[in-house]
PDBQT receptor file of N, H, CA, C and O in Angstrom, charges set to zero:
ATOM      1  N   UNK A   1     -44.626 -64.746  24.533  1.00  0.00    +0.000 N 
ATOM      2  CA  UNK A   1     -43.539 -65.713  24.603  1.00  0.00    +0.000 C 
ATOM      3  C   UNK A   1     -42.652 -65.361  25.789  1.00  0.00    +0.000 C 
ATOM      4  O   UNK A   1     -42.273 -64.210  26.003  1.00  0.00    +0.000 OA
ATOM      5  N   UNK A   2     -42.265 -66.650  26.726  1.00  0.00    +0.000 N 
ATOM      6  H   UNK A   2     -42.573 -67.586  26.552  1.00  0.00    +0.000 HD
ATOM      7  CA  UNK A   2     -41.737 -65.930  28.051  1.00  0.00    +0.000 C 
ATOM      8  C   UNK A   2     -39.914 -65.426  27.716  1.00  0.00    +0.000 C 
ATOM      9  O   UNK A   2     -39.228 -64.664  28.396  1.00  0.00    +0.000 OA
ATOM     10  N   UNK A   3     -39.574 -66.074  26.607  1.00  0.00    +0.000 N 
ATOM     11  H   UNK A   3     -40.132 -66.693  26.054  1.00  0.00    +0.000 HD
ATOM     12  CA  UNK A   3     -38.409 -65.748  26.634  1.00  0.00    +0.000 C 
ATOM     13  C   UNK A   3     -38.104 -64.561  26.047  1.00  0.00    +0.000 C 
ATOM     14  O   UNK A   3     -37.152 -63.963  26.548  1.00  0.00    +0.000 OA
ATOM     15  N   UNK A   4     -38.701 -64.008  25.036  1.00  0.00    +0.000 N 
ATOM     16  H   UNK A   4     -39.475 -64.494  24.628  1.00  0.00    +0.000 HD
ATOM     17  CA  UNK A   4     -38.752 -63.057  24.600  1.00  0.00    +0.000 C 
ATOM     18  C   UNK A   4     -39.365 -61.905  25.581  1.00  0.00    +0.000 C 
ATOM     19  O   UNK A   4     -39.225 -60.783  25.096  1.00  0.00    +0.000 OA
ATOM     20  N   UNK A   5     -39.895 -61.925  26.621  1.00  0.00    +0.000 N 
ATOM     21  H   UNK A   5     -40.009 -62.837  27.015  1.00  0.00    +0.000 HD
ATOM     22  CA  UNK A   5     -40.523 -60.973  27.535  1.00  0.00    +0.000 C 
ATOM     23  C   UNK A   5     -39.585 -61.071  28.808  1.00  0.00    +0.000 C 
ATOM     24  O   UNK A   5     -40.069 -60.661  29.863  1.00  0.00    +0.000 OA
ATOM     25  N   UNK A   6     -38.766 -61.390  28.816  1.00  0.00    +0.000 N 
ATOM     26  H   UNK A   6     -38.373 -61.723  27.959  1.00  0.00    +0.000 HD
ATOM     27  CA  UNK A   6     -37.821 -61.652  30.158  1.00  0.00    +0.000 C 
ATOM     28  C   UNK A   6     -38.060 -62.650  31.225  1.00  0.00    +0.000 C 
ATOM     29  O   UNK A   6     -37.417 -62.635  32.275  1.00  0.00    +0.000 OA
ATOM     30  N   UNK A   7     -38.840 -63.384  31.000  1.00  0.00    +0.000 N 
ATOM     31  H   UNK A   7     -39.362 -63.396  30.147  1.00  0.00    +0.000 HD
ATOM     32  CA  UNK A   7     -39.878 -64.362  31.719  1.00  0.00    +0.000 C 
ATOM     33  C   UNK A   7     -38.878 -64.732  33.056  1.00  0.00    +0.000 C 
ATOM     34  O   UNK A   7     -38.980 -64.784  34.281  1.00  0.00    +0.000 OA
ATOM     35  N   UNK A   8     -37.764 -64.970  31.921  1.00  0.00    +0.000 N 
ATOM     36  H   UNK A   8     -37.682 -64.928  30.926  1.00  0.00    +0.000 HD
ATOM     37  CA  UNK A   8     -36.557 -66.024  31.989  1.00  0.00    +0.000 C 
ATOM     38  C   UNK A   8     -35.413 -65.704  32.288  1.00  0.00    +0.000 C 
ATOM     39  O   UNK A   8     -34.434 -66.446  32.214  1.00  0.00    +0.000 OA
ATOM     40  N   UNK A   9     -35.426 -64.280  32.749  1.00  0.00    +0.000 N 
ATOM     41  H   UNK A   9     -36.222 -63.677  32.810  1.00  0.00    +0.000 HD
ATOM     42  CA  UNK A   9     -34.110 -63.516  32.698  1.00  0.00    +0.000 C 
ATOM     43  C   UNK A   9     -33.326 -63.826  33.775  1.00  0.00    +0.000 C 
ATOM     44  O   UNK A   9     -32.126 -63.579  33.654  1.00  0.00    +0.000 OA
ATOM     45  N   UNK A  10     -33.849 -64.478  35.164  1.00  0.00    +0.000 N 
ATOM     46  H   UNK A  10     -34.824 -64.679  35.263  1.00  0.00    +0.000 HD
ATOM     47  CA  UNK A  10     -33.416 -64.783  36.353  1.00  0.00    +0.000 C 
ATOM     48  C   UNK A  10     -32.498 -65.723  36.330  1.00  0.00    +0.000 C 
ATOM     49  O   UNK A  10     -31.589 -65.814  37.155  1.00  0.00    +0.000 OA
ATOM     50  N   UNK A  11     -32.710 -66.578  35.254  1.00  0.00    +0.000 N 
ATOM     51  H   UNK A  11     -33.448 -66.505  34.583  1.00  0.00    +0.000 HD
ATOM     52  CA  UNK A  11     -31.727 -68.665  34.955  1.00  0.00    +0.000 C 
ATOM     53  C   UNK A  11     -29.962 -67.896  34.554  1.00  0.00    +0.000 C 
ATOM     54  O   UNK A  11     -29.830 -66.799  34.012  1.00  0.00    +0.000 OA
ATOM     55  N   UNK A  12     -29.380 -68.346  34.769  1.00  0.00    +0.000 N 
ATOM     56  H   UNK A  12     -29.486 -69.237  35.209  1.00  0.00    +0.000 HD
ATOM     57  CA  UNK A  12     -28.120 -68.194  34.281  1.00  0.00    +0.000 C 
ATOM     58  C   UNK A  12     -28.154 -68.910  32.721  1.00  0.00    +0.000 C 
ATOM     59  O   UNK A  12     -28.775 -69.901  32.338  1.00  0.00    +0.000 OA
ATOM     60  N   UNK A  13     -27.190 -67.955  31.953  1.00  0.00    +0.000 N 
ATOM     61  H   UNK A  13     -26.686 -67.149  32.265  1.00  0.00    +0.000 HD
ATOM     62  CA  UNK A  13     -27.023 -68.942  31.172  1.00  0.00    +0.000 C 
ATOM     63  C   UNK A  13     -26.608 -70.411  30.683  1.00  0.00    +0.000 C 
ATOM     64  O   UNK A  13     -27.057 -71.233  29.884  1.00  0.00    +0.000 OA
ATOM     65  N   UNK A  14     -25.592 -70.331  31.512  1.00  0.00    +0.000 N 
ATOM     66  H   UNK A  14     -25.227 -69.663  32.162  1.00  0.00    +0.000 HD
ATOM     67  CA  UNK A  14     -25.525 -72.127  31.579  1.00  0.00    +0.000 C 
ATOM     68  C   UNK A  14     -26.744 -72.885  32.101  1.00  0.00    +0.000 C 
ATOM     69  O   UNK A  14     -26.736 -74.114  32.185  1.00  0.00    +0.000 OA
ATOM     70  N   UNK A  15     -27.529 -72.323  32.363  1.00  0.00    +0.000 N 
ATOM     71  H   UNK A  15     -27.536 -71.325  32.295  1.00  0.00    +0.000 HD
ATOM     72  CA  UNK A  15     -28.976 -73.436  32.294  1.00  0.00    +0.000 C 
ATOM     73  C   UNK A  15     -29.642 -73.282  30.927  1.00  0.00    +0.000 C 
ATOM     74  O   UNK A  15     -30.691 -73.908  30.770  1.00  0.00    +0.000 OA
ATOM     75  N   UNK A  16     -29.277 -72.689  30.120  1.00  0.00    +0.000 N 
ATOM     76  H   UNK A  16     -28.425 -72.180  30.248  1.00  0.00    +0.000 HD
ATOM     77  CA  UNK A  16     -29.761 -72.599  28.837  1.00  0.00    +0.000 C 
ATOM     78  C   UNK A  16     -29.171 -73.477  27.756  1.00  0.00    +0.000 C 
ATOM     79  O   UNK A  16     -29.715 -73.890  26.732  1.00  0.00    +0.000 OA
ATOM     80  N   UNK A  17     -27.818 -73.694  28.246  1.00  0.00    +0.000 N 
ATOM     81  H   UNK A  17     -27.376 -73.358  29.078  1.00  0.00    +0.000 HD
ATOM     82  CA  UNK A  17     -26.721 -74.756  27.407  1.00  0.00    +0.000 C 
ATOM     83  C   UNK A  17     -27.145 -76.531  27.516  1.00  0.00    +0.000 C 
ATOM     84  O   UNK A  17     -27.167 -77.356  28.430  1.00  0.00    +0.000 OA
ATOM     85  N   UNK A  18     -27.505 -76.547  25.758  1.00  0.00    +0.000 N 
ATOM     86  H   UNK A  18     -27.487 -75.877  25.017  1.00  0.00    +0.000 HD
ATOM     87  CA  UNK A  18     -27.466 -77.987  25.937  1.00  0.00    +0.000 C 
ATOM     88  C   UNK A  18     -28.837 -78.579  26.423  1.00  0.00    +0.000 C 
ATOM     89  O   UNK A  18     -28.644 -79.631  27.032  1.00  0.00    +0.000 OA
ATOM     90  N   UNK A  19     -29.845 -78.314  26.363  1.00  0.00    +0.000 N 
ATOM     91  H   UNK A  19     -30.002 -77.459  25.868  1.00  0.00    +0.000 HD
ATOM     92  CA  UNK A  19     -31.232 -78.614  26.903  1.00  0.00    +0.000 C 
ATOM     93  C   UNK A  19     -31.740 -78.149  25.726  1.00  0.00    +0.000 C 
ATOM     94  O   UNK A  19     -31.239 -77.468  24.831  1.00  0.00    +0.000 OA
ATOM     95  N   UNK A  20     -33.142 -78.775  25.921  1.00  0.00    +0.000 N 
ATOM     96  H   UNK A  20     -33.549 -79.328  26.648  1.00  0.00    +0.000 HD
ATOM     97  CA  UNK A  20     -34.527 -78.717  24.688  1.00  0.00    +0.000 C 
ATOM     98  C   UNK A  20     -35.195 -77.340  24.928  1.00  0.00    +0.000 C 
ATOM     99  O   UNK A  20     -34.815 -76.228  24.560  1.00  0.00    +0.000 OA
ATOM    100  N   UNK A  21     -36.403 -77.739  25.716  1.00  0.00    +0.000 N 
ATOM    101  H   UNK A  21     -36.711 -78.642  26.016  1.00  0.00    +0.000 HD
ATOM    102  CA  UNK A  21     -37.617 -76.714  26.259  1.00  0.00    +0.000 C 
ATOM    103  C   UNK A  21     -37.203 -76.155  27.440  1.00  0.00    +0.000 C 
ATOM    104  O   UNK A  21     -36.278 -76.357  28.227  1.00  0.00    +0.000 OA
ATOM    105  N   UNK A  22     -38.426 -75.156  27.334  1.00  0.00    +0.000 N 
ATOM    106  H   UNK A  22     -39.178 -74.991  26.696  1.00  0.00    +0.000 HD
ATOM    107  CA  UNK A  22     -37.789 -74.239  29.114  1.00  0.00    +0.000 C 
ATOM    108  C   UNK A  22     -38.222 -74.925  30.040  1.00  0.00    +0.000 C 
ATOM    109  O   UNK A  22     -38.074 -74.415  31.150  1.00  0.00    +0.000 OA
ATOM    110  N   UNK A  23     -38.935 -76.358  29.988  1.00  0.00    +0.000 N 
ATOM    111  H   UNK A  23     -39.055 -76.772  29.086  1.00  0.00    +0.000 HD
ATOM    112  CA  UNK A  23     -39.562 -77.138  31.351  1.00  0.00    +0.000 C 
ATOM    113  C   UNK A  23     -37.741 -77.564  31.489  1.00  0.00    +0.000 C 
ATOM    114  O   UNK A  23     -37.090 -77.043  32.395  1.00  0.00    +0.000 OA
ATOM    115  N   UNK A  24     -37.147 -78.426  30.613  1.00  0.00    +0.000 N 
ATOM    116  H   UNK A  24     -37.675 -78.850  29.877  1.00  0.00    +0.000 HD
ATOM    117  CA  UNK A  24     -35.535 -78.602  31.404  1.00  0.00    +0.000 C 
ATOM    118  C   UNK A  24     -34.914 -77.503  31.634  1.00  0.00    +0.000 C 
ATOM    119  O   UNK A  24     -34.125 -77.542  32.578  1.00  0.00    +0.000 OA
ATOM    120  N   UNK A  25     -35.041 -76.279  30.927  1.00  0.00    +0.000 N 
ATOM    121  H   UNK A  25     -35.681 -76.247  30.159  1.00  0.00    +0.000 HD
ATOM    122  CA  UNK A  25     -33.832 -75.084  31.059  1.00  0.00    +0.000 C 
ATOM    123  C   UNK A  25     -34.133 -74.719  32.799  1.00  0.00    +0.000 C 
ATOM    124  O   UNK A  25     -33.250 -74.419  33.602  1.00  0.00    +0.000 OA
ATOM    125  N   UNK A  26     -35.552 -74.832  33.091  1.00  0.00    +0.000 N 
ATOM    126  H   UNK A  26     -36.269 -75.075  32.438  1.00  0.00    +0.000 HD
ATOM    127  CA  UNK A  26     -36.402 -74.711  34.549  1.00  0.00    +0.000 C 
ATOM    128  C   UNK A  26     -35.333 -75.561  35.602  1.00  0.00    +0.000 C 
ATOM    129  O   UNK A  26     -34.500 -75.079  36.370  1.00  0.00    +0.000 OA
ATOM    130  N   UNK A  27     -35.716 -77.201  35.315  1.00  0.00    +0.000 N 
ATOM    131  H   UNK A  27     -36.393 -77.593  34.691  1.00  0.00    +0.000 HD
ATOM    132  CA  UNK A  27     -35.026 -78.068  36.160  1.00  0.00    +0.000 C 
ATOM    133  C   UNK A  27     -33.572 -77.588  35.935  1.00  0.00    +0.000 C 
ATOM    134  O   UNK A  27     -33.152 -76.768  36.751  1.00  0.00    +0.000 OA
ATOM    135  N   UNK A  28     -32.616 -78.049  34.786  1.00  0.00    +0.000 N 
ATOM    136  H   UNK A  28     -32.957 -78.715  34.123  1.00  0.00    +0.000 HD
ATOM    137  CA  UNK A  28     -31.654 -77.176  35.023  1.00  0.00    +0.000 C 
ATOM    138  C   UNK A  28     -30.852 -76.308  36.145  1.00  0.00    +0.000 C 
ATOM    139  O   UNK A  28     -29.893 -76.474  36.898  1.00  0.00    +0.000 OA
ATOM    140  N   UNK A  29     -31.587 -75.510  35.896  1.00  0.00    +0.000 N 
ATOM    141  H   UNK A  29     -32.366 -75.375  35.284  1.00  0.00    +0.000 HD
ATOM    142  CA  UNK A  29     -31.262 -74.610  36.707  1.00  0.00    +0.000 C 
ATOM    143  C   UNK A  29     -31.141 -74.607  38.269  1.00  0.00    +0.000 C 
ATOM    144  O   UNK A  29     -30.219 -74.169  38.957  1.00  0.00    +0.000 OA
ATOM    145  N   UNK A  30     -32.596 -75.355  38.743  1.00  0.00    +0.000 N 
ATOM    146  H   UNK A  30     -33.345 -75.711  38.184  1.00  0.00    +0.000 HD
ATOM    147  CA  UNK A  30     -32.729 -75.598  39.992  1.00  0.00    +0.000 C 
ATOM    148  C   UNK A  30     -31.897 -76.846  40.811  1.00  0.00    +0.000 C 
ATOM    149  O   UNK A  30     -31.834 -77.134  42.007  1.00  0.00    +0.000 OA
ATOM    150  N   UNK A  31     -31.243 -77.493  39.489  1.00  0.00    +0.000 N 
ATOM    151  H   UNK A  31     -31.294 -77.259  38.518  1.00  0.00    +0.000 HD
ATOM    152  CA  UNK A  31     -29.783 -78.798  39.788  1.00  0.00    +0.000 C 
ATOM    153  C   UNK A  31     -29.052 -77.869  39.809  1.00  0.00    +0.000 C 
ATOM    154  O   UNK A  31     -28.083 -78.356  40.389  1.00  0.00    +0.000 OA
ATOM    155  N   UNK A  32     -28.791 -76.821  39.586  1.00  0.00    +0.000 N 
ATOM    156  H   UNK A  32     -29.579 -76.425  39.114  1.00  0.00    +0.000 HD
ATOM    157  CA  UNK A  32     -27.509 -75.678  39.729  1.00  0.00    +0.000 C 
ATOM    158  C   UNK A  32     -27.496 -75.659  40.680  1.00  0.00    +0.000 C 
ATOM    159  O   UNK A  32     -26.760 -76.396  41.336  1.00  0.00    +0.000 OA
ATOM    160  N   UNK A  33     -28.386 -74.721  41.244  1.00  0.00    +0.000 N 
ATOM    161  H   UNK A  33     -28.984 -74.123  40.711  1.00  0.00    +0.000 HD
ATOM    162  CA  UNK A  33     -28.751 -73.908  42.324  1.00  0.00    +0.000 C 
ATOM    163  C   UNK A  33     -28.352 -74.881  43.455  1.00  0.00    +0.000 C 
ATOM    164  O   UNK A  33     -27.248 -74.790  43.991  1.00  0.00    +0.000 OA
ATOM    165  N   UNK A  34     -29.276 -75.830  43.818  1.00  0.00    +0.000 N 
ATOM    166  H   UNK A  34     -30.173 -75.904  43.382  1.00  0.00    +0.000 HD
ATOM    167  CA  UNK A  34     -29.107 -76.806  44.617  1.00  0.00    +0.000 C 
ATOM    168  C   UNK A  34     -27.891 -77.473  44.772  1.00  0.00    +0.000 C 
ATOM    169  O   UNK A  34     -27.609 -77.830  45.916  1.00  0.00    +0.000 OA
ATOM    170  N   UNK A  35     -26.960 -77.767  43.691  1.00  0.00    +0.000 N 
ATOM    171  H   UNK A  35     -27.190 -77.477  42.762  1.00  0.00    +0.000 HD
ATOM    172  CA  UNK A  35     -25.551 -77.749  43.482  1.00  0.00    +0.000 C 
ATOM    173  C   UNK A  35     -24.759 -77.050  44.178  1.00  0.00    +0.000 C 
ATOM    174  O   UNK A  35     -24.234 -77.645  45.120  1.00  0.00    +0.000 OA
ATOM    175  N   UNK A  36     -24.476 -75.899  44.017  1.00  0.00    +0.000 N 
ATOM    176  H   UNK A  36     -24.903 -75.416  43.252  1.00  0.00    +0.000 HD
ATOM    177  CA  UNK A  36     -24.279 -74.828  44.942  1.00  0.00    +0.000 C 
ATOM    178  C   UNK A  36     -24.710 -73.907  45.949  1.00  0.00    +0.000 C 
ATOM    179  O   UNK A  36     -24.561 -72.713  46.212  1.00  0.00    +0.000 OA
ATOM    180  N   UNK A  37     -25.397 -75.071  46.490  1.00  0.00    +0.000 N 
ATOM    181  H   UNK A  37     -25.518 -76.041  46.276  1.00  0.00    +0.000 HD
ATOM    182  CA  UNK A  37     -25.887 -74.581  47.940  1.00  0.00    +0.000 C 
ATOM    183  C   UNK A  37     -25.172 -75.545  48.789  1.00  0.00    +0.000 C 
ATOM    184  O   UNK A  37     -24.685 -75.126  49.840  1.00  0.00    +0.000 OA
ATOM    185  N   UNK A  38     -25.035 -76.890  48.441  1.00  0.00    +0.000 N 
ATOM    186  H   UNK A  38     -25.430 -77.231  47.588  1.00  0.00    +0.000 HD
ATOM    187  CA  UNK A  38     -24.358 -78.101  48.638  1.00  0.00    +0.000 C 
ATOM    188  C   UNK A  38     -23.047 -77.744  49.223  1.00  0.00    +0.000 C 
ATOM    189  O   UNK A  38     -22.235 -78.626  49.502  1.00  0.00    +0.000 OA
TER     190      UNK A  38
């Protein structure tokens, strides 16, 4: 399981808030990122 193995340890938590599966916690994150590169 990737979350349980650290798969996932790189996402901030606010990409974890409020989303289903890790395919959105994924996108998520990368609307962050890209957010604040902006």
């Amino acid at each position: 399981m990737g979350v349980l193995d650290g798969k996932y340890d790189d996402l901030s938590e606010q990409s974890f808030y409020m989303v289903g599966g890790i395919e959105e916690v994924i996108a998520k994150a990368e609307k962050i990122a890209k957010e604040s590169a902006a």
